[in-house]
C-alpha positions in Angstrom: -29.9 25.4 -18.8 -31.4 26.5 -15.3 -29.6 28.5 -13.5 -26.0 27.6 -14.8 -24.7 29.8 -17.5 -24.3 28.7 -20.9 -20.5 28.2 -22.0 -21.7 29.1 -25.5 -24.5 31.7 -26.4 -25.8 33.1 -29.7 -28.2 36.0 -29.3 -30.4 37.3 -32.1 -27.1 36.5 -34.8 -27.4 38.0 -38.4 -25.0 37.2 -41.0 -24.9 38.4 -44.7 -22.8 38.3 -47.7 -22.9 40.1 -51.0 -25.2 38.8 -53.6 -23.8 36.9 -56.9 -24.7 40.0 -59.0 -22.8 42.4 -56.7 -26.1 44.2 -56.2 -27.2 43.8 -52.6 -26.8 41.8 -49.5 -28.0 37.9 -49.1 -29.1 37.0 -45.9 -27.5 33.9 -44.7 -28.4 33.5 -41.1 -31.5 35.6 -39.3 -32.4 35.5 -35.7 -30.4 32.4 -34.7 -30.7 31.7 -30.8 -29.2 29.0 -29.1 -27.1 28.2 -26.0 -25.0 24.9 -24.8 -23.9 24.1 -21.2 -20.7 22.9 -20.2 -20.1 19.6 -21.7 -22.9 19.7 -23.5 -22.8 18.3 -27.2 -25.1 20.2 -30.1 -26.2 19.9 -33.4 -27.1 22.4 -36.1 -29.2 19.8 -38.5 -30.7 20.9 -42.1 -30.6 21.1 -45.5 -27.8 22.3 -47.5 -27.5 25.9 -48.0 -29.4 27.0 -44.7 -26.9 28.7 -43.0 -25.3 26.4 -40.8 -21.6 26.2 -41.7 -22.1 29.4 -41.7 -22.5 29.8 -38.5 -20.0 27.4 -37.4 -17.4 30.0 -39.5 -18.6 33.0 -37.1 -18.2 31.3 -34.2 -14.3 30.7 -35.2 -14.3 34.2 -35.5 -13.9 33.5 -40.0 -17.4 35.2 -40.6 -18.0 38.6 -39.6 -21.4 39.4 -38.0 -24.0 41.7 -39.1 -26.1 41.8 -35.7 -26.2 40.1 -32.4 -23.7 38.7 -30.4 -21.8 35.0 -29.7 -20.7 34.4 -26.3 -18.3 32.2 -25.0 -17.4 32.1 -21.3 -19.3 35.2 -20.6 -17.1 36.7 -22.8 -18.4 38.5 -26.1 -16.5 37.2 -28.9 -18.5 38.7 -32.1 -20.8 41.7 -31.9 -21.6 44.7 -34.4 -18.7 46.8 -32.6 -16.4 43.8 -32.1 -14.6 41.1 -33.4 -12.2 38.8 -31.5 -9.6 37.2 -33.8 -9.4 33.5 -34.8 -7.0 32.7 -32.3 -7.6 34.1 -29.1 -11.0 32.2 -29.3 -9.6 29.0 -27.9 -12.1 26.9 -30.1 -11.1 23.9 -31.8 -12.1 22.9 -35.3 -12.5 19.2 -37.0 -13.4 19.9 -40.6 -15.1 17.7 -43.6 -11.9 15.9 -44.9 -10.2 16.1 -41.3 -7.4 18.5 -42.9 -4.3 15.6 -41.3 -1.0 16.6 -42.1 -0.1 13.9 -45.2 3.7 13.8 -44.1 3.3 14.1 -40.4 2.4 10.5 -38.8 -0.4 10.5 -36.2 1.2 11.2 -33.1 3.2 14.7 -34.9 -0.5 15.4 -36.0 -1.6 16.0 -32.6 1.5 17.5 -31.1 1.3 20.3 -34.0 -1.2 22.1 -32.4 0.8 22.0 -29.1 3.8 23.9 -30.2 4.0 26.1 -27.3 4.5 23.5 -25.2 8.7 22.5 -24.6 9.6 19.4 -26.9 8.8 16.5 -24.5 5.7 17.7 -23.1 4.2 18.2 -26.2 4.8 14.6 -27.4 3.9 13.1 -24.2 0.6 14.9 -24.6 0.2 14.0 -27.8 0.9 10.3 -26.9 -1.8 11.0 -24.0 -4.8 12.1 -26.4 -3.8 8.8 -28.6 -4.5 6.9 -26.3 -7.3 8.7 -24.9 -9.3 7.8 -28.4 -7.7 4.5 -28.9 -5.2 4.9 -31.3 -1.6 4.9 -29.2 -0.8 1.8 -31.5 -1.0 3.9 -34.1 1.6 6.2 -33.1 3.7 6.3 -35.7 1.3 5.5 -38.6 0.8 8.1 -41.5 -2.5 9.4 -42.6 -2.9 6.9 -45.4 -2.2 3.9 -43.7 -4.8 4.9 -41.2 -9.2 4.1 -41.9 -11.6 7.1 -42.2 -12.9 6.6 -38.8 -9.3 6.3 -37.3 -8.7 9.4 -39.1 -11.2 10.7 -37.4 -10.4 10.1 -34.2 -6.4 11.7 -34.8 -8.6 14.9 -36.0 -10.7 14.9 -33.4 -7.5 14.4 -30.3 -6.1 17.2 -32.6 -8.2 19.3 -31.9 -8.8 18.4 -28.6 -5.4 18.4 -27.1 -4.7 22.3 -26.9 -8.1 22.0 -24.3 -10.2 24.4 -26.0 -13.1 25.7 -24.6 -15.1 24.3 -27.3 -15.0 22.0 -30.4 -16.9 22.7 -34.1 -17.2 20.1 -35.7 -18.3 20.5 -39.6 -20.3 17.7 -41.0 -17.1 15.2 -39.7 -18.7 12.2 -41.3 -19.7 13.2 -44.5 -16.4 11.4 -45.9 -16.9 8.5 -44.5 -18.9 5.2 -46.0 -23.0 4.9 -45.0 -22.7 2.1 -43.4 -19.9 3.2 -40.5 -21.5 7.0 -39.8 -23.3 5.9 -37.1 -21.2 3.7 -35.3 -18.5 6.3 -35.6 -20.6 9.2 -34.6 -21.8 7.3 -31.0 -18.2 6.7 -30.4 -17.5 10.4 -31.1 -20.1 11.2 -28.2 -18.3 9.0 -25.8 -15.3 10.5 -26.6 -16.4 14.0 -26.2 -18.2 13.4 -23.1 -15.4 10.9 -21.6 -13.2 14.4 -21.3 -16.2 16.8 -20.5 -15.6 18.4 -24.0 -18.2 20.9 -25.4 -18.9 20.4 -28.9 -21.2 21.8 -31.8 -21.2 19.9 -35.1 -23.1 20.5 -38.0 -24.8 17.8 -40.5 -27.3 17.4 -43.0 -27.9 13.7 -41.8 -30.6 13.2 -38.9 -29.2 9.7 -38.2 -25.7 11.2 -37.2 -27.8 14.0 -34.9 -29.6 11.8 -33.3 -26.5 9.2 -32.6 -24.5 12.7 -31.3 -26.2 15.7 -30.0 -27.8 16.1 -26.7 -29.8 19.4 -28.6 -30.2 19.5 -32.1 -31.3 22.8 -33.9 -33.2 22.0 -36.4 -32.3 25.1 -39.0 -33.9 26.4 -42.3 -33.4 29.3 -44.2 -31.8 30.9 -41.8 -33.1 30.5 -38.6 -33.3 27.7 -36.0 -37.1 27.0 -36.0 -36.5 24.6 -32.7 -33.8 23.8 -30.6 -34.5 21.2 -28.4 -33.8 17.1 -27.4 -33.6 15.0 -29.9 -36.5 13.0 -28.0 -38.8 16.3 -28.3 -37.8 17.0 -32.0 -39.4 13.7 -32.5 -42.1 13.0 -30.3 -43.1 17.4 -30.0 -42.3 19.1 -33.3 -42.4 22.5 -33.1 -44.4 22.7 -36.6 -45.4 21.1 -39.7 -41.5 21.6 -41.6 -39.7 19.8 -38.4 -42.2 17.0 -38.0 -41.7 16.4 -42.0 -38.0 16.9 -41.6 -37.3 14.7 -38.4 -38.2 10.6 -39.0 -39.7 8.8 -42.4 -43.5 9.6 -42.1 -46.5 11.1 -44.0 -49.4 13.5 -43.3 -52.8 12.0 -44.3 -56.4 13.4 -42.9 -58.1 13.0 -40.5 -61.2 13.9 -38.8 -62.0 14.7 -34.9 -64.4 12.8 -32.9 -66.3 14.0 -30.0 -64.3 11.3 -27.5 -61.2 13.5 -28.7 -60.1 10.9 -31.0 -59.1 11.2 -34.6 -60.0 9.1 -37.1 -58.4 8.2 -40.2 -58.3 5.3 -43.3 -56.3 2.9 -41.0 -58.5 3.2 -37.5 -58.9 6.0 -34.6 -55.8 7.6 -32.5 -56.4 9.0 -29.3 -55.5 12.5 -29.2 -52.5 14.3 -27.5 -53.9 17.5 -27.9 -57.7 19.5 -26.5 -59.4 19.2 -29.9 -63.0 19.5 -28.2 -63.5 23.0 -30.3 -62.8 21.0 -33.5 -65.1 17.7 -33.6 -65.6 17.1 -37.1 -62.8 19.3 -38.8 -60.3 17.5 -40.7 -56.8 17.8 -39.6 -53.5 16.6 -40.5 -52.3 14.0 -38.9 -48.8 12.8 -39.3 -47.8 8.7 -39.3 -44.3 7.9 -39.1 -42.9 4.2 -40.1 -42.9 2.7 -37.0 -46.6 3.6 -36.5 -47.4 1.1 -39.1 -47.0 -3.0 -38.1 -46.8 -5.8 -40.3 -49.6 -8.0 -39.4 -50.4 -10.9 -41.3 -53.8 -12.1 -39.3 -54.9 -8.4 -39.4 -58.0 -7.8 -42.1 -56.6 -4.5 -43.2 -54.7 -4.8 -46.1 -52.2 -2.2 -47.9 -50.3 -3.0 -51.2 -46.4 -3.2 -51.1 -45.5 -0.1 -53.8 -41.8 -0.1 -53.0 -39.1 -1.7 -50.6 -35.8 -0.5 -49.6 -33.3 -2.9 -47.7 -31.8 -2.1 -44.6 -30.3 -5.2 -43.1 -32.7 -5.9 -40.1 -35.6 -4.6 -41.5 -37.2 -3.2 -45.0 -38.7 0.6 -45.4 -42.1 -0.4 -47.4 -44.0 2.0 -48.8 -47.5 0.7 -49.0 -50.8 2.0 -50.7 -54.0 1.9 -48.9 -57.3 1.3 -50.5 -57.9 5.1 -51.1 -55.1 5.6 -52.8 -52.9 7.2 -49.8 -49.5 6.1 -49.2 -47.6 5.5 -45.7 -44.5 4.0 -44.9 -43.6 0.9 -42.6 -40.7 -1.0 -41.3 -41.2 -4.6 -41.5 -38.7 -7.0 -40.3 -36.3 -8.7 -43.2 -37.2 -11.8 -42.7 -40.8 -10.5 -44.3 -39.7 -10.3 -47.7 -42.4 -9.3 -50.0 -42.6 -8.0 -53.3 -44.3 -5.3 -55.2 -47.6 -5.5 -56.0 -48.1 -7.7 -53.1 -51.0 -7.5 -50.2 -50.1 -7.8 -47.1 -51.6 -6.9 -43.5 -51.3 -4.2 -41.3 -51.9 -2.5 -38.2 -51.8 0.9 -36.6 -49.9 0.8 -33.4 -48.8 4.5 -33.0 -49.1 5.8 -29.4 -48.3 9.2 -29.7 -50.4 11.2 -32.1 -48.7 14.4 -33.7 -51.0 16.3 -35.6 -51.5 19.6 -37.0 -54.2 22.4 -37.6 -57.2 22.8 -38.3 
């Protein structure tokens, strides 16, 4: 973050828990570093059971520490030799189900958290974050009469409203169908960043990260293995476990050329990296689905294996003549069926490879 101070910053956090058995310690979260500017929105991304809630619970103040330290506002909040109750953390929290009041209506939702503010204040402040995410029409309106994303948006002004000095959010969308997660995670964002809000959510789904976050910590067993842009997760993995956790793609071989090319089954890739030392020494190379193009005029030919739907376009998986399968999206209105040849070309113009 240059020269401006992170509002929030985790240092070298370690967080265990006793084992099933009673014998011994599990280690839940090792070596975790991260920070996030003012206004800045995160994202722990993984796997379930890699420690990210986790950490999300110790930055409430819920989970004790075991080493390190979280800071917030320059102030130390968690540490070996202290602990800063729940409380007095001014952090807001939006959790899985949303946790809304069933016999409070929307606006009293809001105003809950506000209760040391005199009676009239506190509603007109509540009535302020309504409309603030869209929802002052819904004033009066129960939590069962309102949609999961409007839902939401009454958790999310809820916690908003007391002006915390940052917002967890704990995989917000999970409840909600497929098909609106996306839609309602980018509107999240403008939300968030509409009222300069610092936020840090986790999520198992990349999709929701990438539609959110301005960093995304990509996290397993553990640890964060990179924290970075969602742009460099994708484009400049840090290793082999991000680049086959972030976007649909496959590592075939190849083998490096004295132009520092690679080549491979599907043509040669010009390559991002100095692999002079390396010319004929297979390496990995890994093709994502939108380094594959339908081509129909193209002589190379791959057999459609399997298709999923997914509206605009289809995810193909497609065997090539040695056997190897890759993945492509080809526009819907392509609509072939297993078994099928069809042609294709290699248009990838960023090359991320690994080893030898």
């Amino acid at each position: 973050m240059n020269s401006v101070r992170p509002l929030l910053s985790i240092k070298n956090l370690e967080i265990d828990y006793p084992s099933r058995d009673g014998h011994g310690r599990v280690t839940a979260v090792k070596g975790l570093n991260l920070a996030l500017g003012q206004g800045e929105i995160g994202c722990l991304l993984g796997s379930s059971g890699c420690g990210k809630s986790t950490v999300l619970r110790a930055i409430c103040g819920f989970e004790p520490i075991k080493t390190g330290e979280i800071v917030l506002r320059d102030k130390v909040v968690s540490s070996l030799s202290f602990h800063l109750p729940p409380n007095q953390r001014r952090v807001g929290m939006v959790f899985q189900d949303f946790a809304l009041f069933p016999h409070l209506n929307a606006l009293e939702n809001i105003a809950f958290g506000l209760q040391h503010f005199p009676s009239q204040l506190r509603t007109n402040l509540a009535m302020e974050w309504l409309k603030r995410v869209s929802l002052a029409d819904k004033a009066n309106a129960y939590p069962h009469e309102l949609s999961g994303g409007q839902q939401q948006r009454v958790a999310l002004a809820r916690a908003m409203a007391p002006e915390p000095d940052l917002i967890l959010l704990d995989e917000p969308f999970s409840s909600l169908d497929i098909e609106l997660r996306e839609r309602l995670a980018g509107e999240m964002r403008e939300i968030l960043k509409a009222n300069k809000i610092t936020a840090l959510l986790v999520t198992h789904d990349q999709y929701e990260a990438f539609a959110i976050a301005d960093k995304i910590g990509v996290m397993t067993e553990g640890k964060v293995v990179q924290w970075d842009t969602p742009y460099e997760l994708y484009h400049k993995p840090a290793n082999r476990y991000v680049a086959d956790f972030i976007g649909r793609g496959v590592f075939i071989k190849g083998v490096v050329q004295t132009n520092n090319k690679v080549k491979i089954e599907l043509g040669e890739l010009e390559l991002d990296k100095d692999y002079s030392k390396d010319v004929g020494k297979e390496i990995d190379v890994l093709l994502r689905a939108d380094d594959i193009q339908h081509d129909d005029h193209s002589p190379m030919q791959a057999e459609v294996v399997r298709k999923v739907f997914r509206g605009a376009d289809f995810l193909y998986t497609l065997r090539l003549a040695s056997g190897v399968e890759v993945l492509a999206f080809v526009p819907s209105h392509h609509d072939h069926a297993a078994g099928e040849m069809i042609g294709i070309q290699l248009v990838a113009d960023h090359v991320v490879t690994f080893g030898p």
